[in-house]
Each structure stands twice: as structure tokens, then as C-alpha cells.
C-alpha positions as CSV (number, residue, x, y, z in Angstrom):
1,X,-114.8,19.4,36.2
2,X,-112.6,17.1,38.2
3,X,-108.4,17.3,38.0
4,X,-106.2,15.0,38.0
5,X,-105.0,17.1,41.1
6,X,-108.2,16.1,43.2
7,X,-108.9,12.9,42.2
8,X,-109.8,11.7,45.6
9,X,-112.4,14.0,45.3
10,X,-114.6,12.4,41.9
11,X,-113.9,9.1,43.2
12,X,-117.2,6.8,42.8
13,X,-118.3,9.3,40.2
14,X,-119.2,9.0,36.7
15,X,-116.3,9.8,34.6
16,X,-115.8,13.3,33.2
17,X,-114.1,13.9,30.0
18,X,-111.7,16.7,28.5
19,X,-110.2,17.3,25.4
20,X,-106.6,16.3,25.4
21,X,-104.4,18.9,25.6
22,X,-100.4,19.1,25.4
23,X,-99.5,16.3,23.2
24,X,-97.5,16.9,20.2
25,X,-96.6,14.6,17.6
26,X,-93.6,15.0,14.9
27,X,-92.5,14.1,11.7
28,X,-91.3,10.4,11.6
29,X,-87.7,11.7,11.3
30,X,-87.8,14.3,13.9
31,X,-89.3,12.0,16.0
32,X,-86.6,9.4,15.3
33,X,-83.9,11.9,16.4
34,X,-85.1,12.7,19.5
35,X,-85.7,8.9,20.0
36,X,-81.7,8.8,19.9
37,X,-80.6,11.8,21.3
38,X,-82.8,11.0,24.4
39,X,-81.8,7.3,24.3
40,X,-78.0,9.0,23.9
41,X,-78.2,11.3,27.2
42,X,-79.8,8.5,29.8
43,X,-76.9,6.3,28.5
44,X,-74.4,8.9,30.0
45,X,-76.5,8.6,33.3
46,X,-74.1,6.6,35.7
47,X,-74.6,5.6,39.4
48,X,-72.5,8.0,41.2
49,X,-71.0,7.0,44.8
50,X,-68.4,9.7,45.5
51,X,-70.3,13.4,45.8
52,X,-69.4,16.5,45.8
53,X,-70.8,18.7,48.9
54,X,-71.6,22.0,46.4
55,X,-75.0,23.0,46.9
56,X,-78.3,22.2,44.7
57,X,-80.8,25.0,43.3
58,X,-83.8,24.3,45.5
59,X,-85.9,25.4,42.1
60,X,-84.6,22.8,40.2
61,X,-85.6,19.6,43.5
62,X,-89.0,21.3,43.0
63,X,-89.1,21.0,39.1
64,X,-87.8,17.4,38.7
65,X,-90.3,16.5,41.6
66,X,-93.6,18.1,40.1
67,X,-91.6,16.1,36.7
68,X,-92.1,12.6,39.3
69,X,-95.7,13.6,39.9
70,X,-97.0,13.6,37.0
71,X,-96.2,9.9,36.2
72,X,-98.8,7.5,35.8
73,X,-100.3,5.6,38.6
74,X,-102.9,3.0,39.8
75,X,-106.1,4.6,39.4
76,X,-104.7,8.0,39.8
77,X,-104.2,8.0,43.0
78,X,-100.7,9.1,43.0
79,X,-99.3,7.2,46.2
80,X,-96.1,8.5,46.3
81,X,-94.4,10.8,49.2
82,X,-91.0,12.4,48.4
83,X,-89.3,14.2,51.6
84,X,-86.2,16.1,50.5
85,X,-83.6,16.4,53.3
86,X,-80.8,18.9,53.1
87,X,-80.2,19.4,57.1
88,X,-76.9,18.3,58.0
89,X,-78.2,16.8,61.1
90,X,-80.8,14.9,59.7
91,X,-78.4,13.6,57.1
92,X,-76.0,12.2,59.7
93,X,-78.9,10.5,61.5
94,X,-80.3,8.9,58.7
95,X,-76.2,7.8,58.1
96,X,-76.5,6.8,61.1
97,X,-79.3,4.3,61.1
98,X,-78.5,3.1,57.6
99,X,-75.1,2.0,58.5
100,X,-76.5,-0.1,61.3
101,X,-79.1,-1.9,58.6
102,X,-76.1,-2.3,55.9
103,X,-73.3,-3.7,58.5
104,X,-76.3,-6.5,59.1
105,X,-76.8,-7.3,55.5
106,X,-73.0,-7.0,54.6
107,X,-72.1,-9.7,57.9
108,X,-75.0,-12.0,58.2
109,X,-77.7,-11.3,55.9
110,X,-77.0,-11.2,52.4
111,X,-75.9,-14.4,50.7
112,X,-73.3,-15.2,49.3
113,X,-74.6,-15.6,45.5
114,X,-75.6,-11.8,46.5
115,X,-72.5,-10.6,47.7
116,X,-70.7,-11.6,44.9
117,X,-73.2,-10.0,42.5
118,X,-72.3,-6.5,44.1
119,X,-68.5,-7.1,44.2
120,X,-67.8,-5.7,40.7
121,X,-69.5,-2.8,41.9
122,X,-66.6,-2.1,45.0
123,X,-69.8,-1.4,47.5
124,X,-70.0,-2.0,51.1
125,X,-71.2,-0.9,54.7
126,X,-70.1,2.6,54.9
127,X,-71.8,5.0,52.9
128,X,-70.6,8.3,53.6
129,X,-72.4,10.0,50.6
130,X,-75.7,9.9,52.9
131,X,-73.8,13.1,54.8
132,X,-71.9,14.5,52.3
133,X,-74.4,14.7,49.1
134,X,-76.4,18.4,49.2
135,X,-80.1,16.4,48.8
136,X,-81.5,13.0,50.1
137,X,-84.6,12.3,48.6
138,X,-87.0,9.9,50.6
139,X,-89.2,7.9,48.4
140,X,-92.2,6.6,49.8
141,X,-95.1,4.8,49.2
142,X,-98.3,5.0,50.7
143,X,-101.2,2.1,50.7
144,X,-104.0,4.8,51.1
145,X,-105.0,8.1,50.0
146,X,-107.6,10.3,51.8
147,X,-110.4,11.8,50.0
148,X,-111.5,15.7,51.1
149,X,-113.2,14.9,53.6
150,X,-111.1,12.6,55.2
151,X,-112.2,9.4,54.2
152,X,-109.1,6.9,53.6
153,X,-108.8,5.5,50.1
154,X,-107.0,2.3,49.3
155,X,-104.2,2.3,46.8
156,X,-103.7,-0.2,44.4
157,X,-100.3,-0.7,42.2
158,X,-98.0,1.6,44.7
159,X,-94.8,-0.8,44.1
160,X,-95.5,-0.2,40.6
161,X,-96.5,3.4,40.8
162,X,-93.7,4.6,42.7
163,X,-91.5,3.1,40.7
164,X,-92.3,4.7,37.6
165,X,-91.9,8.1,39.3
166,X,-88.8,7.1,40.7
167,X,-87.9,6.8,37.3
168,X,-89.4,10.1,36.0
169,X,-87.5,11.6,39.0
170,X,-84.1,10.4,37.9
171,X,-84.2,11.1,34.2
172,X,-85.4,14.1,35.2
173,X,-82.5,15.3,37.9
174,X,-80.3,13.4,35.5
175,X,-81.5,15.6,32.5
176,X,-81.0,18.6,34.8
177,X,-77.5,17.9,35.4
178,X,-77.2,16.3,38.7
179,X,-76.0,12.9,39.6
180,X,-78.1,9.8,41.6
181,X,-77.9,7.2,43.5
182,X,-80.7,4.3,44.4
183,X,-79.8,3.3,48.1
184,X,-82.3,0.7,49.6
185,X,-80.7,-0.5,53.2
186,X,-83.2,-3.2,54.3
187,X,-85.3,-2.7,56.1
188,X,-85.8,1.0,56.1
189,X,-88.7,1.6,58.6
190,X,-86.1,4.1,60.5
191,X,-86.8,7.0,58.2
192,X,-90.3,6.8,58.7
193,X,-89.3,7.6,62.5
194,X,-86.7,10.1,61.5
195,X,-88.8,12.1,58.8
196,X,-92.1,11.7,61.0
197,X,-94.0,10.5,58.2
198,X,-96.7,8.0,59.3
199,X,-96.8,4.2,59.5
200,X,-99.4,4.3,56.2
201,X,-96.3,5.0,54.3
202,X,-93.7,2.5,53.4
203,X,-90.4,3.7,52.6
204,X,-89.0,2.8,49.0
205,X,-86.1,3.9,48.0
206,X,-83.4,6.4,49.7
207,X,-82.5,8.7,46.4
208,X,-79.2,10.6,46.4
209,X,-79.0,13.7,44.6
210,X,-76.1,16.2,43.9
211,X,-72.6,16.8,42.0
212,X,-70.3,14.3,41.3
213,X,-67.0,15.2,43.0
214,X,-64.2,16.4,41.6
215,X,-62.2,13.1,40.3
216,X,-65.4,11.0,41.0
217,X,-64.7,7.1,39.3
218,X,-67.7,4.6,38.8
219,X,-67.4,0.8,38.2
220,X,-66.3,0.0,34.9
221,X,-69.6,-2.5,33.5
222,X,-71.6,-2.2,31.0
223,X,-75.5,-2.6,30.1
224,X,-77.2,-5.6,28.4
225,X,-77.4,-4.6,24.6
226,X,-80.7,-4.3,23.0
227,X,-81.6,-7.5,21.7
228,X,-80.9,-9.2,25.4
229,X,-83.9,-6.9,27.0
230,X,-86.4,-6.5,23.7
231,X,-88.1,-9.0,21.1
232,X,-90.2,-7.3,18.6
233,X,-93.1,-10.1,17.5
């Protein structure tokens, strides 16, 4: 019976069925509840800038990861790469590079429409949380996947697909008890070279993981209330 952990391997075939297993369903109020007590803890998610050097639990990287994984994706194929970094010289090379790419886009690429959309935020070139946060997590994406026997495997939906794991992955570090941040400098081809992963794989998104530090601050905004991102017909 085929997985969902070798996929590549049924592809072409009929389909094979199993019984679902794992799902469990509760009581309208129950279920309400944890509607809002979820809803209440991503709320208390914030972008964090300002990190804390402590150490992460390797164990929990590895469960929030497998949590990424298991996120639905175009035809299954899973075409996502995550490369956790935690080597202080790697870290400072990666700095390094995306300094370069971010002093570009502060001076001459961005507009200005842009630019003022991120001042409220207090951003700019430097970003010294790439050295001093315990984990960098490299997102990638890739366009193909290989069967078994080493037959390559288009992807389809990998913008889409990685994206939803991306979100898995930061409600799940956030639920853990770590904080994130998103960093895309543009273009980020350098961490393919860094990392060694191959050209297959485009690079996504640059997560930061780790503790806030001690007397961290984040922008004071707010979020778009309900009825500006919903309409129930």
C-alpha cells in the first residue's frame, strides 16, 4: 500500500485507498473553544527583530519541521527543502551576502511607495539577528521531485505549497514557544551556493528562529479586523 511518504513511488498508478485514521471531531462547543483559544495564541505571535543568542532544543526544530511536512501540497509531492543552520560561521556568511542584497534594495531598488510601506516597521539594511538568533531556517522550494529510481518528477503548486508549510512551520515554532522572523532579501540565489543545495531548488524564504531578547520591542500596528479579510455569502 503506497504512503504518503513515498509518493514518488505510486505515481502513474491507480489510486489506493485507506481508511482515514486520526481525525477527531468535537462537540460544537468544544469545538468553538478551541476555535478561540487557538485564534487567541497566533494573535500573540509577533514578528520579533531583536533575539536573544540562548540556545534552541534541537528536538523541538525537528518536531515543528516534521509539523511543516505534513502540510498539504500539489499532488503530494511535498516540494519543500528546509536546511537548519546553527554554525556560527555559516550564519555570518549568509549575514554577509544578505547585507549586500538588502543595502541594494534599501539604495536603489525598492521604490519609494515601498519604502514608505516598511517605515512604520523601523527596518533597514543591517540585520544582525541573521548572526545572533540560535537557528536560521532555509526554506526552499523545489520544481522537481525524483521518483526511486531516479527519474525527475515535475512539481506543480510549489509557491503555494511551500507556503502553506511555511505557515505550519511558524504556528508550530510559535506554539512551541519560540519567536520568528520572515526575511526574504531579493534575490536570494546566494544561499543555494552557501548551503550547497542544488540549482532545482529555489530559495523561499530565510526563517529566523529563537528567543526574543531580554527587553525585545516590536512595532506598535495592528492587524485588519475580521470583516476587512472575510465575507460569509
Amino acid at each position: 500500500m503506497a504512503r504518503e511518504s513515498d509518493h514518488t513511488a505510486s505515481i502513474g498508478r491507480a489510486p489506493v485507498f485507506e481508511p482515514l485514521e486520526g481525525f477527531v471531531e468535537f462537540p460544537p462547543a468544544e469545538m468553538a473553544a478551541r476555535a478561540r483559544a487557538f485564534r487567541d495564541e497566533l494573535a500573540r505571535r509577533r514578528t520579533v527583530r531583536q533575539f536573544s543568542d540562548r540556545p534552541v532544543p534541537h528536538e523541538v526544530i525537528e518536531a515543528c519541521l516534521a509539523a511543516a511536512g505534513s502540510a498539504p501540497s500539489g499532488a503530494n509531492l511535498q516540494p519543500w527543502l528546509f536546511v537548519v543552520v546553527t554554525d556560527p560561521a555559516i550564519k555570518r556568511t549568509i549575514r554577509v551576502e544578505a547585507e549586500k542584497e538588502e543595502r541594494e534594495f534599501y539604495a536603489h531598488r525598492a521604490p519609494k511607495a515601498w519604502l514608505d510601506a516598511l517605515a512604520p516597521l523601523g527596518t533597514d539594511a543591517d540585520k544582525p539577528f541573521l548572526e545572533t538568533a540560535p537557528v536560521l531556517i532555509a526554506i526552499f522550494g523545489r520544481k522537481h521531485s525524483e521518483t526511486p529510481a531516479g527519474t525527475p518528477v515535475k512539481n506543480y503548486y510549489v509557491t503555494e505549497s511551500v507556503g502553506i508549510a511555511t505557515g505550519f512551520l511558524i504556528a508550530a515554532l510559535h506554539h512551541a514557544g519560540l519567536a520568528t522572523l520572515t526575511h526574504t532579501p531579493s534575490p536570494m540565489r546566494f544561499l543555494n551556493q552557501i548551503l550547497s543545495v542544488d540549482d532545482d531548488a529555489r530559495p523561499a524564504i530565510l526563517l529566523v528562529v529563537g528567543y526574543p531578547a531580554p527587553g525585545c520591542t516590536v512595532p506598535a500596528i495592528g492587524r485588519k479586523p475580521l470583516d476587512a479579510i472575510a465575507t460569509f455569502l
